[in-house]
Structure formats: structure tokens, C-alpha cells
PyMOL CGO cylinders between C-alpha atoms (Angstrom):
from pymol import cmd
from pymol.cgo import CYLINDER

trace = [
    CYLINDER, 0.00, 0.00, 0.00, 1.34, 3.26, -0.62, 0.3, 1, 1, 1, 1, 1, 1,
    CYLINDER, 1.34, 3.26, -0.62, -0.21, 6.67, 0.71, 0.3, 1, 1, 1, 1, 1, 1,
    CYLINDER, -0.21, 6.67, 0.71, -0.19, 9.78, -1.06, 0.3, 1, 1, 1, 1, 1, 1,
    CYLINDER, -0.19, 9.78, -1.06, -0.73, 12.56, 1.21, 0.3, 1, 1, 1, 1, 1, 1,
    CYLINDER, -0.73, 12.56, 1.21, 0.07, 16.07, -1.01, 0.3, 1, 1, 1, 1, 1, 1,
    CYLINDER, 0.07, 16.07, -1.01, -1.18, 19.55, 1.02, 0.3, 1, 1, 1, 1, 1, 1,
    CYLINDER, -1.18, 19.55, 1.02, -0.24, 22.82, 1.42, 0.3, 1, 1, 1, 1, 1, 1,
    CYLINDER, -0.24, 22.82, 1.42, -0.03, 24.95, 4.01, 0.3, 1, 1, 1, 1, 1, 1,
    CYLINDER, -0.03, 24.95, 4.01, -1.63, 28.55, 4.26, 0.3, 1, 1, 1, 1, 1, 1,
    CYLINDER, -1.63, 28.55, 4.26, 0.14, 31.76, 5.58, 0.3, 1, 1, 1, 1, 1, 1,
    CYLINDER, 0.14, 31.76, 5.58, 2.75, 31.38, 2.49, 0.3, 1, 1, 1, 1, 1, 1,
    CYLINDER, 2.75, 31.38, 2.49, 6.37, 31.87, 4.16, 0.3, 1, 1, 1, 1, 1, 1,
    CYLINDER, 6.37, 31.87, 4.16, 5.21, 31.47, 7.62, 0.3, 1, 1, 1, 1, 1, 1,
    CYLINDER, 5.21, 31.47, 7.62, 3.31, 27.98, 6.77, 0.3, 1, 1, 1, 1, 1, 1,
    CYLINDER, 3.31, 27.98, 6.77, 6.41, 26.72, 4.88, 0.3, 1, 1, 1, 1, 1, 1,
    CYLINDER, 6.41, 26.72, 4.88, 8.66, 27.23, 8.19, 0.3, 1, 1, 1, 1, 1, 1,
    CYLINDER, 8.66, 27.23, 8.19, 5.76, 25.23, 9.78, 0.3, 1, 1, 1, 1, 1, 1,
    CYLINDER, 5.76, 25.23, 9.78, 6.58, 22.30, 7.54, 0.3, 1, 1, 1, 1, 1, 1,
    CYLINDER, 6.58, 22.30, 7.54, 10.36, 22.52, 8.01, 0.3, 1, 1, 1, 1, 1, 1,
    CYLINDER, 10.36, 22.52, 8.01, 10.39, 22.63, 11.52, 0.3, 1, 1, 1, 1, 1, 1,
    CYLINDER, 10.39, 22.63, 11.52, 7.75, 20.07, 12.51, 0.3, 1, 1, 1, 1, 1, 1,
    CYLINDER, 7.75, 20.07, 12.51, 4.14, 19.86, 9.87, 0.3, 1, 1, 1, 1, 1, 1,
    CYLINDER, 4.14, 19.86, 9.87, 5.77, 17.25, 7.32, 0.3, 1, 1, 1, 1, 1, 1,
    CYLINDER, 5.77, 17.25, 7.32, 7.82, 14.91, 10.46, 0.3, 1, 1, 1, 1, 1, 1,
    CYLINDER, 7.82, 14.91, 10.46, 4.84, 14.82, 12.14, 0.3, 1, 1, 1, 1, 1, 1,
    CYLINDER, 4.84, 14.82, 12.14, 2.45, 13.71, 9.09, 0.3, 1, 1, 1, 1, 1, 1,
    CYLINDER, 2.45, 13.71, 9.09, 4.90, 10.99, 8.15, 0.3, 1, 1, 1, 1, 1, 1,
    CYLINDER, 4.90, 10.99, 8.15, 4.65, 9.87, 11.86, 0.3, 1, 1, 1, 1, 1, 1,
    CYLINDER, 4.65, 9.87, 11.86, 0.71, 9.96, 11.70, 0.3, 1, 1, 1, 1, 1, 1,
    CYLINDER, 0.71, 9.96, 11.70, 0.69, 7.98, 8.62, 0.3, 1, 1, 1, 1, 1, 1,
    CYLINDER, 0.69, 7.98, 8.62, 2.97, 4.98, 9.82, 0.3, 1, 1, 1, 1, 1, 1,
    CYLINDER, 2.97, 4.98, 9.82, 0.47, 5.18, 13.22, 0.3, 1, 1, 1, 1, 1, 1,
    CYLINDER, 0.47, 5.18, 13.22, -2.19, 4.74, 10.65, 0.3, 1, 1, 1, 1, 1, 1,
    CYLINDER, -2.19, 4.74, 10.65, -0.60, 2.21, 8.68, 0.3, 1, 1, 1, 1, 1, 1,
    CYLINDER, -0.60, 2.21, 8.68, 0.21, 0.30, 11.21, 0.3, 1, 1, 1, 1, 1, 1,
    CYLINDER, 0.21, 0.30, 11.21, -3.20, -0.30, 12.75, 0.3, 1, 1, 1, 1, 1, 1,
    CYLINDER, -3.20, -0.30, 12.75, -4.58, -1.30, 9.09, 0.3, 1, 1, 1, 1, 1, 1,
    CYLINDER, -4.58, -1.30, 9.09, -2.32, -3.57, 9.29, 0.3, 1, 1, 1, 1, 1, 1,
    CYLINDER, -2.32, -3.57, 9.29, -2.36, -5.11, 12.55, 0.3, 1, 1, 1, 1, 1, 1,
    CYLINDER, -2.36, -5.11, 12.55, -6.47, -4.92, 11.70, 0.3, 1, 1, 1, 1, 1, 1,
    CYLINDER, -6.47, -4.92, 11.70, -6.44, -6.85, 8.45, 0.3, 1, 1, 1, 1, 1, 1,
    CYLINDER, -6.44, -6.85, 8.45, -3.75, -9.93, 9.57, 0.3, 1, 1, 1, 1, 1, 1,
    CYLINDER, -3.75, -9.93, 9.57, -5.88, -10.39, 12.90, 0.3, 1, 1, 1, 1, 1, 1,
    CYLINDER, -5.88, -10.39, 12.90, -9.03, -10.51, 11.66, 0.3, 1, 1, 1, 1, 1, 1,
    CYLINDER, -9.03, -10.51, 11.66, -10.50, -7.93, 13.14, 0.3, 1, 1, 1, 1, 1, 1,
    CYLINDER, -10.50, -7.93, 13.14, -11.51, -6.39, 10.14, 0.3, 1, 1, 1, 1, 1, 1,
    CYLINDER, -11.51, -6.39, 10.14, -14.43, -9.05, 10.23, 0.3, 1, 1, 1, 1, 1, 1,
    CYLINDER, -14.43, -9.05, 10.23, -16.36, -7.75, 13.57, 0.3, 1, 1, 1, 1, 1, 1,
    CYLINDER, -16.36, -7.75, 13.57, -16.55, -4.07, 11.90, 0.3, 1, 1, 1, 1, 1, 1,
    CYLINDER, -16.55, -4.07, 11.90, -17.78, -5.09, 9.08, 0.3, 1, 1, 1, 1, 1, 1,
    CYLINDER, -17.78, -5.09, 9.08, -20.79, -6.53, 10.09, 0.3, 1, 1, 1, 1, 1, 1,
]
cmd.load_cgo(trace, "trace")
């Protein structure tokens, strides 16, 4: 699986210094998170009492 995550912050210089310093770390950590309960969802079987 491969996420593709594409956004852009407002405030122009001011929301590009946001991404440096901590926006685009912290999305790539959030993602993984994500990823990695999908995962651990869909090899345990869980996915089956959601659904139904």
C-alpha cells in the first residue's frame, strides 16, 4: 500500500517554516500510526467484527 498525502499549508512563508520545523515529520509519523493499525487490523481478523 502506498499513501499519497500532497497539502499545502496557508500563511505562504510562515506555513512553509511550519513544515520545516515540525508539519511534514509529524504527518509521516501519523501515517505509519495509521498504517500500522490497518495492518495489525487486516492480519488479525479484526476487520471481520466491523464489518458486520
Amino acid at each position: 500500500m502506498t499513501d499519497i498525502f500532497e497539502y499545502e499549508s496557508p500563511w505562504g512563508i510562515l506555513g512553509k517554516l511550519a513544515d520545516f520545523i515540525f508539519l511534514e515529520n509529524y504527518l509521516r509519523s501519523f501515517l505509519a500510526q495509521r498504517n500500522k493499525v490497518i495492518k495489525e487490523f487486516a492480519e488479525s481478523g479484526e476487520w471481520k467484527n466491523i464489518l458486520k
